[in-house]
Gaussian input, Z-matrix of N, CA and C with variables (Angstrom, degrees):
# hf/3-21g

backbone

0 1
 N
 C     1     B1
 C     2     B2     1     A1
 N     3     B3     2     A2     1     D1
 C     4     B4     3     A3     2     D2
 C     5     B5     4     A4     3     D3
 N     6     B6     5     A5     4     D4
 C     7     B7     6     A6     5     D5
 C     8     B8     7     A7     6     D6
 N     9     B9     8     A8     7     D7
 C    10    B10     9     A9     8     D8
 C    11    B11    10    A10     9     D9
 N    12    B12    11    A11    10    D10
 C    13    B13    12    A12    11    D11
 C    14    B14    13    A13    12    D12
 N    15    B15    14    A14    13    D13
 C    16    B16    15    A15    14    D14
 C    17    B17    16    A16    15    D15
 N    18    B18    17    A17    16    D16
 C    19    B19    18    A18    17    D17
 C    20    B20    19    A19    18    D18
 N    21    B21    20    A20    19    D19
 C    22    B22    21    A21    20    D20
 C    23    B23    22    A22    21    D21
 N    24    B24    23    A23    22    D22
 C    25    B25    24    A24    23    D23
 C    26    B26    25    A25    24    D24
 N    27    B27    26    A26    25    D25
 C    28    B28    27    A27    26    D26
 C    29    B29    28    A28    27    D27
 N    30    B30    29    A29    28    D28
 C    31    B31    30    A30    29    D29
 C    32    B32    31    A31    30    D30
 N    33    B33    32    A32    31    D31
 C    34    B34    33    A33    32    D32
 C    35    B35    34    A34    33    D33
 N    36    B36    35    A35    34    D34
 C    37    B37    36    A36    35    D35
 C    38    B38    37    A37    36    D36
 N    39    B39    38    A38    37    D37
 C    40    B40    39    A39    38    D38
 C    41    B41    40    A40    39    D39
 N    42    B42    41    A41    40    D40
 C    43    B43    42    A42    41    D41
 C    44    B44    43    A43    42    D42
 N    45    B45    44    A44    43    D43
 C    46    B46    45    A45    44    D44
 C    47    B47    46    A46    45    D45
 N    48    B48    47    A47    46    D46
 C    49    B49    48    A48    47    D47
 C    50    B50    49    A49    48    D48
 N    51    B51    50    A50    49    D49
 C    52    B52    51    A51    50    D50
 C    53    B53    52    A52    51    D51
 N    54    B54    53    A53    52    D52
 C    55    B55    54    A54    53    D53
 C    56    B56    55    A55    54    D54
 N    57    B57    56    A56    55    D55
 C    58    B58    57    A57    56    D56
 C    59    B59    58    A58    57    D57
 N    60    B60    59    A59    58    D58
 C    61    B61    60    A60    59    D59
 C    62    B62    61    A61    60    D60
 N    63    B63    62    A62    61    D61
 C    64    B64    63    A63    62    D62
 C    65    B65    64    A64    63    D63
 N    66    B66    65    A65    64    D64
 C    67    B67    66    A66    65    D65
 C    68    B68    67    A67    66    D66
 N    69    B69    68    A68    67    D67
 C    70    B70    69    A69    68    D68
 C    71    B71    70    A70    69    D69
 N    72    B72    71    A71    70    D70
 C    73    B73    72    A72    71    D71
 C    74    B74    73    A73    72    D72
 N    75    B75    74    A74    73    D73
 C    76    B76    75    A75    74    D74
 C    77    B77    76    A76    75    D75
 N    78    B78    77    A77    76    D76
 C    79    B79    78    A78    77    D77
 C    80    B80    79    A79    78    D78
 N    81    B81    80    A80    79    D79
 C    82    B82    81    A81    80    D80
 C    83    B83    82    A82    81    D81
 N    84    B84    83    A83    82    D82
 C    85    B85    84    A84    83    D83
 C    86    B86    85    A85    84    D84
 N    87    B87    86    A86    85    D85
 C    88    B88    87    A87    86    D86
 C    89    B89    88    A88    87    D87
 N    90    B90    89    A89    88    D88
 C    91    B91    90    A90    89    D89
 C    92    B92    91    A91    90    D90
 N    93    B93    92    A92    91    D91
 C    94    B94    93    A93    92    D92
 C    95    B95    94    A94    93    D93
 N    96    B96    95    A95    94    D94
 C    97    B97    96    A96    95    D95
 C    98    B98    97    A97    96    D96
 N    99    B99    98    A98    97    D97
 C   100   B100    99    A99    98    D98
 C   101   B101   100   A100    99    D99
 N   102   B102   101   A101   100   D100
 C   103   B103   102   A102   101   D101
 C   104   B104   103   A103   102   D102
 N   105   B105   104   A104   103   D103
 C   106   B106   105   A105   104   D104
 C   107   B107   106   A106   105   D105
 N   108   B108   107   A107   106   D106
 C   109   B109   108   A108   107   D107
 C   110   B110   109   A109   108   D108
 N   111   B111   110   A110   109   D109
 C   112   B112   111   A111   110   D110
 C   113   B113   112   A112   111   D111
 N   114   B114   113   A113   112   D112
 C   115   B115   114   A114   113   D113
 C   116   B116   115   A115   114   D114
 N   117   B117   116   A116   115   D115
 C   118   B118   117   A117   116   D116
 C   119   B119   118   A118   117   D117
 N   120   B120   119   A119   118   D118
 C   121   B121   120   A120   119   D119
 C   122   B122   121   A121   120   D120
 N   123   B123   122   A122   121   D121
 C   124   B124   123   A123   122   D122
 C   125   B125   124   A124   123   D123
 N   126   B126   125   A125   124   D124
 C   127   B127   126   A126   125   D125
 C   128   B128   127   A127   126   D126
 N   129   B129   128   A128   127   D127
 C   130   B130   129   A129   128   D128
 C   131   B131   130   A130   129   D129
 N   132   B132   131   A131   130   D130
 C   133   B133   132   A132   131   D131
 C   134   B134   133   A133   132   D132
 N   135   B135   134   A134   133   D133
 C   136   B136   135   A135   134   D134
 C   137   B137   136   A136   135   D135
 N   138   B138   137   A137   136   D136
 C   139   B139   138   A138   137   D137
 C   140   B140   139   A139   138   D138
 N   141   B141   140   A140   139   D139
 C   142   B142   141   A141   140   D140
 C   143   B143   142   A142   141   D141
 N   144   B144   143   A143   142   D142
 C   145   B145   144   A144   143   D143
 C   146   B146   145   A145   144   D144
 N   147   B147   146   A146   145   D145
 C   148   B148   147   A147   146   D146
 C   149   B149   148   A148   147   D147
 N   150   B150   149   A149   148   D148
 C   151   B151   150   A150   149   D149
 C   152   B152   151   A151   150   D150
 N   153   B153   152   A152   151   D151
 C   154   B154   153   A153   152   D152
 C   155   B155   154   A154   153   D153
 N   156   B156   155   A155   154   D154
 C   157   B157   156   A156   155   D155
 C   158   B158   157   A157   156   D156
 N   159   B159   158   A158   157   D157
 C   160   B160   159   A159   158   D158
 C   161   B161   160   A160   159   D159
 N   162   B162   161   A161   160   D160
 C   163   B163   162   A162   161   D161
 C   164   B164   163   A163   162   D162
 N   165   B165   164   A164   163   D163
 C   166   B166   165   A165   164   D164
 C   167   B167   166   A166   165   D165
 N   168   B168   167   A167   166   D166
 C   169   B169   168   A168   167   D167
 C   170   B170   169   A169   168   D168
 N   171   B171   170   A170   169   D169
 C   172   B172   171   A171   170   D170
 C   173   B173   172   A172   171   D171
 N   174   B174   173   A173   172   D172
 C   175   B175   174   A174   173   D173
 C   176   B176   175   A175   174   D174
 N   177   B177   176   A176   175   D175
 C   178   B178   177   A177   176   D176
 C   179   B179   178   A178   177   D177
 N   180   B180   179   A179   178   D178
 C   181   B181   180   A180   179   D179
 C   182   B182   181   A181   180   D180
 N   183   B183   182   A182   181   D181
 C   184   B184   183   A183   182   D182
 C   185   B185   184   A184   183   D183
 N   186   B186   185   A185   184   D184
 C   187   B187   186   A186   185   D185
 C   188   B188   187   A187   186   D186
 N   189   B189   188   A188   187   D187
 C   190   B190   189   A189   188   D188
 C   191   B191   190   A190   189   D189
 N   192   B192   191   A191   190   D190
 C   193   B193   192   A192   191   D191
 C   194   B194   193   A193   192   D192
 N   195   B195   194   A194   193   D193
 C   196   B196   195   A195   194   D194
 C   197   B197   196   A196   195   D195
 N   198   B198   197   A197   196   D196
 C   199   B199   198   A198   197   D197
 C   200   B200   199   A199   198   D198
 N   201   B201   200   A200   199   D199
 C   202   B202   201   A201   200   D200
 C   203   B203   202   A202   201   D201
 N   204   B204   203   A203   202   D202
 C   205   B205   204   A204   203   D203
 C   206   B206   205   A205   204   D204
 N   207   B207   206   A206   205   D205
 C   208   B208   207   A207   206   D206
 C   209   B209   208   A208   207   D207
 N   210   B210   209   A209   208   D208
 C   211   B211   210   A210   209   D209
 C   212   B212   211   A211   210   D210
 N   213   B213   212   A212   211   D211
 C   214   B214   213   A213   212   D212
 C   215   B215   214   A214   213   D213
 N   216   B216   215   A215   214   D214
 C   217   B217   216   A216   215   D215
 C   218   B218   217   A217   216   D216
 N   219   B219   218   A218   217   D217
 C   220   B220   219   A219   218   D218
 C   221   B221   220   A220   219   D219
 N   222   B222   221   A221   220   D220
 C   223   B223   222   A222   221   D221
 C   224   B224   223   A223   222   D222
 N   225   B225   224   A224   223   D223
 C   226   B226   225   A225   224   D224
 C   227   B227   226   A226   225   D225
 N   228   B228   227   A227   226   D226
 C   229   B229   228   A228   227   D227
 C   230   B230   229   A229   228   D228
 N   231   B231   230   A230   229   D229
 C   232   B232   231   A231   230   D230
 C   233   B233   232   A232   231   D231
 N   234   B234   233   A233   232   D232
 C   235   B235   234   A234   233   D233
 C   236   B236   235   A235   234   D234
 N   237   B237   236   A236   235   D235
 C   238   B238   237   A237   236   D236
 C   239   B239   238   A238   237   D237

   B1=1.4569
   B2=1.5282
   B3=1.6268
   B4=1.6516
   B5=1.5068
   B6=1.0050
   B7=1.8379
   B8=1.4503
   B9=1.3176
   B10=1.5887
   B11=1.8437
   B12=1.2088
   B13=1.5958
   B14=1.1678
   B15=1.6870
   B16=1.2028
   B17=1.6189
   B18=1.4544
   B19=1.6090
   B20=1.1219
   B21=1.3243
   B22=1.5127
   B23=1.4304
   B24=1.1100
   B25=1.9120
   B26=2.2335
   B27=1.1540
   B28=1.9899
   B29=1.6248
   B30=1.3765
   B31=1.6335
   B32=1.6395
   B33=1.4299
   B34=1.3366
   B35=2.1482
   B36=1.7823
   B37=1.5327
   B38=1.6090
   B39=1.0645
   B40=1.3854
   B41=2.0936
   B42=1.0348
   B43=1.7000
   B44=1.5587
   B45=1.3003
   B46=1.4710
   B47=1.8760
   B48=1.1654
   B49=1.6959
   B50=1.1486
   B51=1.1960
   B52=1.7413
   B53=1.4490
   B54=1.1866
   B55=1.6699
   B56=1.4021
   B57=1.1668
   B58=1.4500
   B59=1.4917
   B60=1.5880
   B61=1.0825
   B62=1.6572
   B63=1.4244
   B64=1.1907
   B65=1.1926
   B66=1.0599
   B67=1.8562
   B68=1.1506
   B69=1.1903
   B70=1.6473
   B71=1.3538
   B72=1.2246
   B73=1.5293
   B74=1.2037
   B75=1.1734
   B76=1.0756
   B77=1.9450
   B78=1.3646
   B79=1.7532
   B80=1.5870
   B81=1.0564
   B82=1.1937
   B83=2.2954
   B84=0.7982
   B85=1.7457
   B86=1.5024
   B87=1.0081
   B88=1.5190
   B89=1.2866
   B90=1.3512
   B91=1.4922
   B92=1.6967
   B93=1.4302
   B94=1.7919
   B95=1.5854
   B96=1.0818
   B97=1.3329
   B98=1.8362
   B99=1.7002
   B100=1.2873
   B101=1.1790
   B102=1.2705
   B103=1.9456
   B104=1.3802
   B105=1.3081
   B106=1.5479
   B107=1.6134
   B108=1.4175
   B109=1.1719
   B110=1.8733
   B111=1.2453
   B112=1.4264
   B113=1.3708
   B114=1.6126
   B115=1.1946
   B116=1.6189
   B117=1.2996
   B118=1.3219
   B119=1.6770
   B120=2.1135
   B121=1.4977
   B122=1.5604
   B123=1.4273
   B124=0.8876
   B125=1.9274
   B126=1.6272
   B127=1.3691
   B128=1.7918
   B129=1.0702
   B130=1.4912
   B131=1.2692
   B132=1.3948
   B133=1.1329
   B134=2.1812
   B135=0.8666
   B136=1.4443
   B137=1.6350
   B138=1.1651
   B139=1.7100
   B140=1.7322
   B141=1.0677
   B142=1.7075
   B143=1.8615
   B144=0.9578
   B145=1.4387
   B146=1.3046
   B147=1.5680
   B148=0.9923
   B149=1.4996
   B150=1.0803
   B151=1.4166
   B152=1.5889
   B153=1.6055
   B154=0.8966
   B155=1.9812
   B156=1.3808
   B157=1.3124
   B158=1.8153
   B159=1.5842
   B160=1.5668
   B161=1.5507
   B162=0.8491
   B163=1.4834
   B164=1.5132
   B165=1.2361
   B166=1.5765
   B167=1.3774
   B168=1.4635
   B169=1.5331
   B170=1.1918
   B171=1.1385
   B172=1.2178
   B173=1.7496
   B174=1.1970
   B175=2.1232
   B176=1.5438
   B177=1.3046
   B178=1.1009
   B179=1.5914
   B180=1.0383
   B181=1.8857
   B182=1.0354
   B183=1.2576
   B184=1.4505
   B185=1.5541
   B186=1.3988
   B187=1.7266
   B188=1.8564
   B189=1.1039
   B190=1.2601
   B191=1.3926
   B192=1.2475
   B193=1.1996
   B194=1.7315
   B195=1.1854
   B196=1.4146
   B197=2.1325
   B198=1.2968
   B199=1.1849
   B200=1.6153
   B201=1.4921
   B202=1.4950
   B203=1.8694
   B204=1.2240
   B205=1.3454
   B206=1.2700
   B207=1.0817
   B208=1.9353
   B209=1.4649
   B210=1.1064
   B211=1.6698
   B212=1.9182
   B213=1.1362
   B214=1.7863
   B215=1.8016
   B216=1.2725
   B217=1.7772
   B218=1.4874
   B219=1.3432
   B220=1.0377
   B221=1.6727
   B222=1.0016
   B223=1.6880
   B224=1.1763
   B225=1.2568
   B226=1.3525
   B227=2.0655
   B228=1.3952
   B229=1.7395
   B230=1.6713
   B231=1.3718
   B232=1.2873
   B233=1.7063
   B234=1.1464
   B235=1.8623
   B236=2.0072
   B237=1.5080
   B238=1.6302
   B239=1.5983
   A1=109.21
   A2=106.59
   A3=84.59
   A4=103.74
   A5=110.97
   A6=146.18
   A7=108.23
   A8=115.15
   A9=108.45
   A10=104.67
   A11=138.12
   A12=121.41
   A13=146.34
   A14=100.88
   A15=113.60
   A16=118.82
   A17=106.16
   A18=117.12
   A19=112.61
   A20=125.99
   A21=110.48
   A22=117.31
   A23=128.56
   A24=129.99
   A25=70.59
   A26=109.17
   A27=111.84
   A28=95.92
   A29=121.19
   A30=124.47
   A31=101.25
   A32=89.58
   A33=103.06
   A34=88.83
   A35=101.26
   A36=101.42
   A37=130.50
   A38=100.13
   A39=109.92
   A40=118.29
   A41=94.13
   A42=112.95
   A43=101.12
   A44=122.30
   A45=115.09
   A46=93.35
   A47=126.74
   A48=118.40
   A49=116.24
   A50=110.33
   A51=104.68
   A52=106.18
   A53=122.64
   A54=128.75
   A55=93.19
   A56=111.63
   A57=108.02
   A58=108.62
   A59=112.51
   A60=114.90
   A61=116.30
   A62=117.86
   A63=135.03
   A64=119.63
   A65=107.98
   A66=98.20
   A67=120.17
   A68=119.31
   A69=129.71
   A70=105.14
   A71=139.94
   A72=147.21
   A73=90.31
   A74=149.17
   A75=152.01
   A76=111.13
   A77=89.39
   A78=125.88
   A79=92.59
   A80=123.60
   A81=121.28
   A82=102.44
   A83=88.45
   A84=104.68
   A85=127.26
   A86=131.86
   A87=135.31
   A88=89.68
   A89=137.40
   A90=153.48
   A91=121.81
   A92=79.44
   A93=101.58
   A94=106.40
   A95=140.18
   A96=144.17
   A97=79.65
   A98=98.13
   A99=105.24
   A100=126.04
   A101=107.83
   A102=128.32
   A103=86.08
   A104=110.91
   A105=114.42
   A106=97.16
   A107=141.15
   A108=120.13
   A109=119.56
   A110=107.88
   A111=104.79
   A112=116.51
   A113=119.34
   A114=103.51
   A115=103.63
   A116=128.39
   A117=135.56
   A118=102.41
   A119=91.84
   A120=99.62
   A121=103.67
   A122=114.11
   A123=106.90
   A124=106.50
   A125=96.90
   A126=96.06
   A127=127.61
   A128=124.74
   A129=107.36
   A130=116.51
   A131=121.88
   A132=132.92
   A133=90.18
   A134=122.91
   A135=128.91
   A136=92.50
   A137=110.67
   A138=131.73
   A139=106.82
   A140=97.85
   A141=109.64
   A142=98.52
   A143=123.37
   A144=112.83
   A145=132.64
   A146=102.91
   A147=130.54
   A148=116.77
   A149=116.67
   A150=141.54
   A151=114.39
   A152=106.39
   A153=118.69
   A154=98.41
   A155=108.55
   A156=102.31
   A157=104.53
   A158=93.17
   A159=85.49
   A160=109.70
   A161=114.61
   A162=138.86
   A163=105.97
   A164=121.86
   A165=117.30
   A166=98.59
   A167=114.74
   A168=127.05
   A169=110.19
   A170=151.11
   A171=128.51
   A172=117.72
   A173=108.81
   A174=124.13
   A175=98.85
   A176=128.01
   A177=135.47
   A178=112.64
   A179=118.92
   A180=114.77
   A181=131.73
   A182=110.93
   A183=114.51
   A184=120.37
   A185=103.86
   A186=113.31
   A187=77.67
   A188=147.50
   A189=137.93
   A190=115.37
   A191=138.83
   A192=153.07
   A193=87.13
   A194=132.72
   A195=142.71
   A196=94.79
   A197=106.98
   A198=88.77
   A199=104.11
   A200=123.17
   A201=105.72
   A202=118.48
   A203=122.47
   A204=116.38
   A205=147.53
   A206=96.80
   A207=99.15
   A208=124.26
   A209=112.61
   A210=130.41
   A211=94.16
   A212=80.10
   A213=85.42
   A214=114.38
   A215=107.30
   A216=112.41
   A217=102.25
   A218=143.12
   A219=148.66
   A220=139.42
   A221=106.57
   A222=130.23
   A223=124.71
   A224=121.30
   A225=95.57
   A226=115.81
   A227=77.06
   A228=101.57
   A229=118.79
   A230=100.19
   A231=108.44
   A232=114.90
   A233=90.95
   A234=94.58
   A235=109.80
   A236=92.42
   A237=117.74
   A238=95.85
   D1=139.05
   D2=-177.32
   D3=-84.63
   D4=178.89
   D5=169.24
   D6=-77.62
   D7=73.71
   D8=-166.92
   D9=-76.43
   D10=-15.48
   D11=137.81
   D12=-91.39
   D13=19.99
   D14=148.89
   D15=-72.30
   D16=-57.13
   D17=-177.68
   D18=-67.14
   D19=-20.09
   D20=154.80
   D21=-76.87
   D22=-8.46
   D23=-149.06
   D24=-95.00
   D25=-56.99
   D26=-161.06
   D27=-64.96
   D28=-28.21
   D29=177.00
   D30=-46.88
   D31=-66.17
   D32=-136.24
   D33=-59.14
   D34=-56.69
   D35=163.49
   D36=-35.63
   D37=-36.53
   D38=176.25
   D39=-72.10
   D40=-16.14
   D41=-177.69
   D42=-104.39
   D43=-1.04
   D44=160.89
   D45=83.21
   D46=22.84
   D47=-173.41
   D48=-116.70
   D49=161.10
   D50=-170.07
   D51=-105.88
   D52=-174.58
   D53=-179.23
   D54=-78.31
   D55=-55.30
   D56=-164.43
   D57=-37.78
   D58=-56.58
   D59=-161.54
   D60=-60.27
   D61=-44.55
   D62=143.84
   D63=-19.88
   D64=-82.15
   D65=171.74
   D66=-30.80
   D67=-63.16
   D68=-177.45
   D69=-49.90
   D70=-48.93
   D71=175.25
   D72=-59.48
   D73=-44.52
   D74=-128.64
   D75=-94.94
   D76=-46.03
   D77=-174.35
   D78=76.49
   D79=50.58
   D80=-169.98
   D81=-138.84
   D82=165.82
   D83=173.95
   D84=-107.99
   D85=151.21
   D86=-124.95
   D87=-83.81
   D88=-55.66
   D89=138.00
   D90=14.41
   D91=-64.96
   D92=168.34
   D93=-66.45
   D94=-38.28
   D95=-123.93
   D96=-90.09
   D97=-59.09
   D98=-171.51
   D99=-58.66
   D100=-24.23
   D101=172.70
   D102=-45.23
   D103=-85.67
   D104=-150.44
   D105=-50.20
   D106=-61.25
   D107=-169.29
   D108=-38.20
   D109=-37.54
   D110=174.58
   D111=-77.08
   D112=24.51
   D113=-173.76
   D114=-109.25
   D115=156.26
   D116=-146.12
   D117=-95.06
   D118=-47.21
   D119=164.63
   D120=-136.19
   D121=-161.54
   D122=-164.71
   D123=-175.88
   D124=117.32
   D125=-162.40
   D126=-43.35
   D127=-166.28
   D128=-175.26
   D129=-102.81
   D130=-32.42
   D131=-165.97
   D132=-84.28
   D133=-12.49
   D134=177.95
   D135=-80.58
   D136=-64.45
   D137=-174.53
   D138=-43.16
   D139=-59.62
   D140=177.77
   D141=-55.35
   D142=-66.02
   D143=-169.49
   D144=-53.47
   D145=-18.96
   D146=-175.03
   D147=-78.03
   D148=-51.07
   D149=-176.79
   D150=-77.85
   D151=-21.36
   D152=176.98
   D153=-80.90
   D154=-35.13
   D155=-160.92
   D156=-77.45
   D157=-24.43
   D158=-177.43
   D159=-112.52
   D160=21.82
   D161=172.96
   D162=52.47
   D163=62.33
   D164=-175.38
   D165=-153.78
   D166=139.99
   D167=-171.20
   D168=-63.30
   D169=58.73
   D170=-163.52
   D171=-72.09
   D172=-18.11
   D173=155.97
   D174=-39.66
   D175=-62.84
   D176=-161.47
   D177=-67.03
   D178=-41.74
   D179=155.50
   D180=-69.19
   D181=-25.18
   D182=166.86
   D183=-74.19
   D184=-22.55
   D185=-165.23
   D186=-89.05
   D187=-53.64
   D188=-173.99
   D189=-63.43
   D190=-4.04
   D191=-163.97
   D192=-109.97
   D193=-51.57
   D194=-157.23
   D195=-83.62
   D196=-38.47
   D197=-176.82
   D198=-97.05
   D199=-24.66
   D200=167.48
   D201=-54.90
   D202=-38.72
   D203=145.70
   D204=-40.29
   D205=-56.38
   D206=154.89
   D207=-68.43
   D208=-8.50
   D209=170.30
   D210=-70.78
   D211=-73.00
   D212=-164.73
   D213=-60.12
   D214=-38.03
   D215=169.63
   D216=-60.50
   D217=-40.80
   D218=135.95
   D219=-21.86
   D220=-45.66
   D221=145.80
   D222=-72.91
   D223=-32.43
   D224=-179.20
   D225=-118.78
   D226=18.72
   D227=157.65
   D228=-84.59
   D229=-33.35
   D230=175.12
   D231=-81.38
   D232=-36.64
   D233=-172.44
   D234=-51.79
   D235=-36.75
   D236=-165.96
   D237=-36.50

């Protein structure tokens, strides 16, 4: 399963941005910022704003994560 505040925590690094700045997009506090990185998942309507703020699908990795799983539960139903 991924780490959905992990993949935002390497996004946001990966876009050259700081927490701070994040937060502020965020309406949120630096504190909070880090919450969500420790979070495992992360509701949608949180998810959407987010993605919106850093402009990257993050639905869309997760939905590929959901069907590479059903790939493999799938495989190895068949292998049986």
């Amino acid at each position: 399963m991924i780490h959905t505040g992990q993949l935002i925590e390497r996004k946001l690094h990966e876009q050259g941005r700081t927490v701070t700045w994040f937060a502020a997009q965020l309406c949120c506090t630096r504190p909070n910022v880090y919450k969500i990185f420790r979070k495992e998942s992360i509701d949608i309507p949180l998810l959407w704003r987010i993605s919106r703020i850093l402009e990257y699908n993050f639905f869309h990795e997760i939905s590929n994560e959901i069907k590479s799983d059903i790939r493999n539960e799938v495989n190895a139903t068949v292998s049986k």
